[in-house]
C-alpha positions in Angstrom: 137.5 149.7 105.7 134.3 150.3 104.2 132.3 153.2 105.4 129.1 150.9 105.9 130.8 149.0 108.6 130.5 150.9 112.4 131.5 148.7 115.2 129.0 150.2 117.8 126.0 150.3 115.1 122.8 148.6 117.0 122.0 147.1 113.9 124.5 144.1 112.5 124.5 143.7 109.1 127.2 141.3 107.3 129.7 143.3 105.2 128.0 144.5 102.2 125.1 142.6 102.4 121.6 143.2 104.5 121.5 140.3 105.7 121.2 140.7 110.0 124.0 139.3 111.9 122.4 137.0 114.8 124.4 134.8 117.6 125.3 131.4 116.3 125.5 132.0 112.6 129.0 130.5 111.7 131.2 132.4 109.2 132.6 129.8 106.7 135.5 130.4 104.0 136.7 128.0 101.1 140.2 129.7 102.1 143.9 127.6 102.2 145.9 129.8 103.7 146.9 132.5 106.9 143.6 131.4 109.7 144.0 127.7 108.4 146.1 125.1 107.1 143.6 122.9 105.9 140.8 123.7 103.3 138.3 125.9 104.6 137.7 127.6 108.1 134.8 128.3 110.8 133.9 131.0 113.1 131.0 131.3 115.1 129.1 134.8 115.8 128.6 135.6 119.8 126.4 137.8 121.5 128.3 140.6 120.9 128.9 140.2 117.1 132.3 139.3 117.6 133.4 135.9 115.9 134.9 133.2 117.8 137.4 131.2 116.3 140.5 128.9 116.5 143.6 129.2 114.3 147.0 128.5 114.4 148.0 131.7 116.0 148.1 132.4 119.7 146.4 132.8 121.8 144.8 130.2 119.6 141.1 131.1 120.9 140.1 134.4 119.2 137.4 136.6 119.4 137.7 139.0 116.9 136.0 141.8 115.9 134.3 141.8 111.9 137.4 143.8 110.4 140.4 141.6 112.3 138.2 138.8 111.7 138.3 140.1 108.0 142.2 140.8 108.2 142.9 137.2 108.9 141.5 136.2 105.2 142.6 137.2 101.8 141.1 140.2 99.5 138.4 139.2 97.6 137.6 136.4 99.5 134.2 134.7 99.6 132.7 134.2 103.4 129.6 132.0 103.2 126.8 132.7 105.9 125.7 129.5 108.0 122.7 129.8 110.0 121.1 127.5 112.2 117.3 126.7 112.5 116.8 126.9 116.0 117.6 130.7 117.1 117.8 129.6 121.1 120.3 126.9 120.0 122.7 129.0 118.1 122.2 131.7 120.9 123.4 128.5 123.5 126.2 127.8 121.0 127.4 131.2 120.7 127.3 131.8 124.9 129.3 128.4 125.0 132.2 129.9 122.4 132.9 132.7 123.9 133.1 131.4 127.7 135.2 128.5 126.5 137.9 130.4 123.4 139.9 131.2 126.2 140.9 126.8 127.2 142.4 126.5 123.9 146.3 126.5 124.3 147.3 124.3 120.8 146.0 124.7 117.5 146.3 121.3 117.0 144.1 118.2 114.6 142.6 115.7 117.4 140.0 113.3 117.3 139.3 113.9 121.1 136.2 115.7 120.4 135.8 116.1 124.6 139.1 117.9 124.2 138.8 121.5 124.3 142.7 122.5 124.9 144.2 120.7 121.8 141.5 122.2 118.8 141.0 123.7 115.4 138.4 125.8 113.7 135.8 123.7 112.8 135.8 121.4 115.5 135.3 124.7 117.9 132.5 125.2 116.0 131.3 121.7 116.7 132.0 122.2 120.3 130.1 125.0 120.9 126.8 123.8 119.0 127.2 120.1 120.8 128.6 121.6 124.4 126.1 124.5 124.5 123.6 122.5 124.1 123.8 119.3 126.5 124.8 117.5 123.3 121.3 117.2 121.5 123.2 118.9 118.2 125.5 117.5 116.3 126.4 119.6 113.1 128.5 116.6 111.7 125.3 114.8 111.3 122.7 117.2 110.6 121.0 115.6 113.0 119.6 115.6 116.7 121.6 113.7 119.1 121.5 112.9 123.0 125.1 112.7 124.4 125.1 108.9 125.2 125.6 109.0 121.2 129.2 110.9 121.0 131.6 109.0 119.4 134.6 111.2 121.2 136.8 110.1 118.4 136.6 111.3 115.1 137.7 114.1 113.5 134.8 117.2 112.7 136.1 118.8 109.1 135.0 122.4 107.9 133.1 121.1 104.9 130.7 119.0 107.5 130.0 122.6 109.3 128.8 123.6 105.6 126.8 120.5 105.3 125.1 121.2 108.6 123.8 124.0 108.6 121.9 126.5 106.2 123.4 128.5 103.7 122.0 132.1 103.6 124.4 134.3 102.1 127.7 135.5 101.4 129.9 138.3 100.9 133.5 139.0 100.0 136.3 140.5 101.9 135.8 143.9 100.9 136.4 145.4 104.3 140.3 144.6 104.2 142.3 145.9 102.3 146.1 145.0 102.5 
């Protein structure tokens, strides 16, 4: 582990970079393998800099801290920094991940987007954005929403959590090392 990295620093800077940490910014990797089985996979910063996620190991609903979170994805690789616009919406998001990781008993692809038990990564991610706040976003559309407009079945990929938000850095996995 890198020597820049304290877990009880006041100040949260992403691994090798100085970019500030804040609640809501969502962690994204191009990854294939170990956290995911599909392309790509999401996490979602909480209030305590921890990052919430769903993979395919239980408990399922994680909340990790940056160098498990790190130990779940290979050497080298590159972790994109998503960030969206409204600070009090990703806070909202953020509140609504942690409070809700612990429902998820399946890692499983569903289109039941009202279905928190059966879930994967990116559709967390969704979750916690539309859930937290009383459905008005809706990252798989880059756009504002009200809830009467939830088509509850479709399936949210990781690649639409990159289209949805703002890309404002990245780093690689230098903090782990197998």
């Amino acid at each position: 582990m890198s020597d820049k990295y304290v877990s009880d620093d006041p100040v949260h800077l992403y691994p090798e970079t100085s970019i500030h940490m804040l609640p809501g910014d969502v962690l994204y990797s191009h990854k294939t393998a170990l956290s995911s089985i599909v392309v790509g996979h999401a996490g979602i910063i909480g209030e305590d800099f921890r990052i919430y996620h769903v993979n395919r190991w239980p408990s399922y609903g994680h909340g990790d801290s940056m160098p498990i979170y790190l130990s779940r994805h290979k050497k080298g690789e590159k972790l994109t920094i998503l960030r969206h616009p409204n600070k009090e919406e990703a806070r909202n998001a953020a509140r609504w991940a942690k409070q809700h990781k612990e429902q998820v008993n399946a890692y499983q692809y569903t289109r039941n987007l009202r279905n928190l038990q059966q879930n994967y990564c990116s559709k967390f991610v969704w979750q916690a954005f539309y859930f937290g706040n009383d459905g008005k976003v809706d990252l798989a559309t880059t756009k504002i929403k009200q809830s009467t407009n939830l088509n509850p079945r479709r399936y949210i990929m990781p690649a639409q959590i990159y289209r949805g938000l703002q890309r404002i850095g990245a780093f690689a996995n230098v903090l782990y090392r197998a």
